[in-house]
N, C-alpha and C positions, 0 to 999 in steps of 0.2 A: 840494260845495264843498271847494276843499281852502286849508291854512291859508297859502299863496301868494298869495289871491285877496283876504286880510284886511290891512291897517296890521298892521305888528308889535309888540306890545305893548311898552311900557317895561318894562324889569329894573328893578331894587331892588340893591342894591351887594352880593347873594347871589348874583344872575345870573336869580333865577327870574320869570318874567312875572305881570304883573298887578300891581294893587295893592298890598290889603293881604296880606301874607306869608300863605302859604297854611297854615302850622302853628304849632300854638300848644302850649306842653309841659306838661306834669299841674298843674308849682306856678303857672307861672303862669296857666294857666286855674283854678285853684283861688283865688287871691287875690283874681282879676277876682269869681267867686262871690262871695267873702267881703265885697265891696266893694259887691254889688250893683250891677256894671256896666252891668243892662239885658242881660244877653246873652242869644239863646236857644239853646239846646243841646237837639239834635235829637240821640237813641237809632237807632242804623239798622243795630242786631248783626240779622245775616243771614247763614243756610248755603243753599246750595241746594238741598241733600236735606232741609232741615228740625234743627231741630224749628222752629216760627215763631218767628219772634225775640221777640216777643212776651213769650213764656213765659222769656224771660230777662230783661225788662225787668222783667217785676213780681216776679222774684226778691232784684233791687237794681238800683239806674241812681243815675248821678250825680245829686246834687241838683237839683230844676228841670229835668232830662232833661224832654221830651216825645218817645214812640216813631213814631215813623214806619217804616212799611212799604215796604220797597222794593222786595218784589213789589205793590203795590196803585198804591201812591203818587210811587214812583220809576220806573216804567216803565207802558206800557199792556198790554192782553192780549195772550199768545201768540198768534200765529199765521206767515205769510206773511212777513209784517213784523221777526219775528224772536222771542225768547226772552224776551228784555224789550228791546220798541222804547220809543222816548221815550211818557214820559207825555201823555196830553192835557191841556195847558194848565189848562182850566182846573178839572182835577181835579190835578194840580199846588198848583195856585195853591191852592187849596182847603184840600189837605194844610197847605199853609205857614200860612195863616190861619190855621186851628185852632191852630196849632201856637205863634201868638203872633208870626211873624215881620212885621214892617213894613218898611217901605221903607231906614229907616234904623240896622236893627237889625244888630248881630255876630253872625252867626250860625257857633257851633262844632259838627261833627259828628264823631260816635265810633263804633267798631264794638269788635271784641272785641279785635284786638291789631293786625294790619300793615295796615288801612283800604283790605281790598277793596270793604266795600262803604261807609263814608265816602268815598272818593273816587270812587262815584256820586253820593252826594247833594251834595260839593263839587261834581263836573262840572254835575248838574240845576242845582243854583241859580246858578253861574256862565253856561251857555247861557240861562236863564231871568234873566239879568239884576241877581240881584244881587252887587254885587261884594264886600261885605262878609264875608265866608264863611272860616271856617278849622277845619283840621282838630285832633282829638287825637293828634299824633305817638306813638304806639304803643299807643292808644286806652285799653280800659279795662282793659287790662293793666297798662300807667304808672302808672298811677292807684293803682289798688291796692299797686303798687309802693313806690307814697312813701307807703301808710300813709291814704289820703285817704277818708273816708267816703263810703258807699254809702245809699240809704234804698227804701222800697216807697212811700214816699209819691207817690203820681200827683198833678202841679202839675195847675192850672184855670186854664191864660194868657187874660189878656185874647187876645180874638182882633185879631190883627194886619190893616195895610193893603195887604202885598207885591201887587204886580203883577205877573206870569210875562207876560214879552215873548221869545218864540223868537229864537233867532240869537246871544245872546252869544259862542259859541263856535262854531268851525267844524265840520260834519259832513260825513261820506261818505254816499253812497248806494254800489250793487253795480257803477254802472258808474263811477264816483269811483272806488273802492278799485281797482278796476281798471287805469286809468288811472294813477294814483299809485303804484301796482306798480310799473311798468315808467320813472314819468317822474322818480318822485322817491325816498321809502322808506317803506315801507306792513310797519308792526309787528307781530306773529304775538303776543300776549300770554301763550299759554298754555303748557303744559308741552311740552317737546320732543317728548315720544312721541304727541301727539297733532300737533303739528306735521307730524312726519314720517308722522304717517296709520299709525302702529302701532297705536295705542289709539283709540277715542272712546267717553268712556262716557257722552256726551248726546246728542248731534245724530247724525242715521243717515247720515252718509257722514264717513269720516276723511280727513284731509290737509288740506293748507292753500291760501292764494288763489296760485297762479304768481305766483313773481318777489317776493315778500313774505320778511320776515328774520325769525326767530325771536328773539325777546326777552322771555322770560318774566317773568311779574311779583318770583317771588320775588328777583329779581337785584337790585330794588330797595329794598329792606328790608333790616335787619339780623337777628340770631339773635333779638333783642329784638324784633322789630315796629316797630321807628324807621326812618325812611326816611334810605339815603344821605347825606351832607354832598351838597350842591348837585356840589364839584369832583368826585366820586365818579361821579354819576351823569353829567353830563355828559362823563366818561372813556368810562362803560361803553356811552354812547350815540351818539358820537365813533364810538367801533371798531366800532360798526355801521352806518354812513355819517349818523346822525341829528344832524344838528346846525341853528343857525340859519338855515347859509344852504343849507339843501335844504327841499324840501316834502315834509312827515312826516305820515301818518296811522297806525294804530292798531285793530285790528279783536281779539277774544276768541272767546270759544265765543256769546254775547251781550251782549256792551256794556257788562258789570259789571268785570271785572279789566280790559278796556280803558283804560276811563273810569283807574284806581290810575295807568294809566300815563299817560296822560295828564299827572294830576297830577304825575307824575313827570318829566316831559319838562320841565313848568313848573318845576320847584325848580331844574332842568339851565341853563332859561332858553331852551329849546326849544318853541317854537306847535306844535303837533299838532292835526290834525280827528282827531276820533271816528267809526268806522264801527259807528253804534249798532247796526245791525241782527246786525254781525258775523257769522261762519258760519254761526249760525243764521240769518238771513238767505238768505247767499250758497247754502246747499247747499239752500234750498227752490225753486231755480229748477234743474232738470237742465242747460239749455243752460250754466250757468257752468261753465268748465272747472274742476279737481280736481290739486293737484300732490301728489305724495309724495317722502319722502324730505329730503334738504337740501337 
């Protein structure tokens, strides 16, 4: 499905879609804490090569953090499907329960500093339906930043009521992405050298989907991990033909820095589908074609 085929979301007088504002900054996520806002704060620091993110949670995490897993809990198993395809539902859903979220809960998520993989678990709970969801704008780097305490304590949340209903946001499949190549502008997320099929140091065949723009995610962050002002990102997304009135999707090496852009596209005030399966996806099928170069 591409994000043509949805209603356009309403802006926020920043320009970004959706809701409530999709970022929230260290102090005042820290007052909301101090307030006992009810919030839940999902942990979702994650590398690809490891170490588990895990092993960084129980070294300190924000107060009331609950970790989640974003290889387990944020995607399903490798395969065909891709590197991390969407979760099943209701192993999903499951995560979220544990984790204390209800139907009408704020839910804030954080990772280590510029929220590659927060802005997974914002896209899962946004496609799973809830809207309430915001990130930590330059995660638990900020944080630390202003001086803000850390604890080993692991909370015991009541378990929450959340429902994971698929479809809140738009997705690609292999022959979507394809199509949105060539009819609208279909986003290359990753680093340029793997783009132009110089490099791949994951997926066994390099290059990228024909007729696709490269637009790497670091463009969207700062030296700090703070994402863009909304007018920024919307320049940087403008000069690559992405704007509201074209149909934009999004494809990575698998669905993780995708997903960052995404969110990105929303602060712009830009709909984008997601091609979760992205190259890992696309390169497990030989018949799809392979481009290199620009």
């Amino acid at each position: 499905m591409s994000p043509g085929h949805l209603p356009l979301p309403e802006r926020d007088a920043e320009g970004h879609t959706g809701g409530v504002h999709p970022l929230i900054d260290a102090l005042t996520l820290a007052r909301a804490v101090s307030e006992n806002d009810g919030l839940v704060i999902l942990d979702v620091r994650w590398r690809l090569a490891g170490p588990p993110g895990i092993e960084a949670y129980r070294a300190g995490h924000l107060p009331g953090a609950v970790f989640v897993d974003l290889d387990r809990e944020l995607a399903g198993e490798p395969g065909p499907l891709g590197r991390h395809p969407l979760p099943p539902t209701e192993v999903f859903q499951a995560a979220m329960r544990r984790a204390g979220v209800r139907s009408d809960s704020t839910v804030v998520v954080y990772d280590d500093a510029d929220a590659t993989a927060a802005g997974r678990a914002w896209w899962c709970l946004r496609y799973f339906r809830h809207e309430r969801v915001r990130v930590l704008d330059g995660g638990l780097r900020a944080w630390r930043e202003e001086g803000l305490p850390l604890t080993e304590r692991e909370p015991d949340p009541v378990p929450g009521d959340f429902t994971a209903r698929p479809g809140g946001l738009p997705v690609l499949d292999a022959g979507g992405a394809a199509v949105l190549a060539k009819s609208g502008v279909l986003l290359d997320a990753r680093a340029a050298e793997r783009f132009r099929g110089e490099t791949e140091p994951v997926d066994p065949v390099a290059g990228h989907i024909p007729g696709a723009v490269n637009a790497p995610t670091w463009g969207n962050v700062g030296v700090d991990g703070r994402f863009l002002p909304g007018r920024l990102l919307r320049e940087r997304f403008a000069a690559l033909g992405a704007t509201d009135a074209a149909e934009v999707g999004v494809y990575c090496g698998s669905g993780v820095t995708a997903a960052h852009e995404v969110l990105s596209l929303n602060l712009a005030g830009v709909p984008a589908a997601l091609y979760v399966g992205s190259w890992s996806n696309w390169v497990a099928d030989p018949m799809n074609p392979v481009a290199t170069g620009l």
